[in-house]
C-alpha positions in Angstrom: 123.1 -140.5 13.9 119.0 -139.9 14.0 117.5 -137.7 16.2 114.5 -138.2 17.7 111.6 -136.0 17.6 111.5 -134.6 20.5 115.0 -132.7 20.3 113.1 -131.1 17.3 110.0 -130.8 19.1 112.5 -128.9 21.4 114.1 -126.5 19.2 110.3 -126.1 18.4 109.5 -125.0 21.9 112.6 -123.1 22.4 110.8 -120.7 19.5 107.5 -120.2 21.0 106.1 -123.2 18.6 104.8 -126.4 18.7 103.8 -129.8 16.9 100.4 -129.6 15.7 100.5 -132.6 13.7 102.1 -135.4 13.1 101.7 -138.2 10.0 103.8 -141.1 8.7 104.0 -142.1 4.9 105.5 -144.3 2.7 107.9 -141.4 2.5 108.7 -140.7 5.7 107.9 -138.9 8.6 105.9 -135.4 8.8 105.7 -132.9 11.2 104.1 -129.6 10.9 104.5 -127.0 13.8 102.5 -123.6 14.6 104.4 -120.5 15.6 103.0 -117.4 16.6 105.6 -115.2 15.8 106.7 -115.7 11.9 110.4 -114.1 12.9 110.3 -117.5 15.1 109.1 -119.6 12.2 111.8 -118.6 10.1 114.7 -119.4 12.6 113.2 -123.0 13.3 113.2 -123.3 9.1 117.1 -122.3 9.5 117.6 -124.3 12.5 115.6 -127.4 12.0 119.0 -128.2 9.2 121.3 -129.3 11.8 119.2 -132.4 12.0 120.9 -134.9 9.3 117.2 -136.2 8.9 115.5 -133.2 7.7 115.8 -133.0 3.9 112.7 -130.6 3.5 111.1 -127.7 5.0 108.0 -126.0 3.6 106.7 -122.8 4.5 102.7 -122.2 5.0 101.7 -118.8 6.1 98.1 -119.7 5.5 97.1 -120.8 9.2 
């Protein structure tokens, strides 16, 4: 089953973040979200796994 990206574009919202950009690759699909709160960040890393899609998740605490 695939989700689409606005459920996690949802999950994204429902923590305060948001898609800031968006890219697609011979790899695949990339998104990369903002959040405010970094408490919020790290619950949408957890989260974002109950999407049979996701196979990564990076971290950037540089923006």
């Amino acid at each position: 089953m695939e989700t689409s990206n606005t459920e996690i574009d949802q999950l994204a919202e429902t923590l305060g973040g948001y898609c800031y950009k968006s890219q697609v690759s011979e790899h695949g699909f990339y998104q990369s979200f903002f959040f405010e709160k970094e408490a919020n960040a790290k619950q949408f890393f957890i989260d974002v796994f109950r999407f049979p899609e996701v196979i990564s998740v990076g971290f950037d605490q540089s923006l």
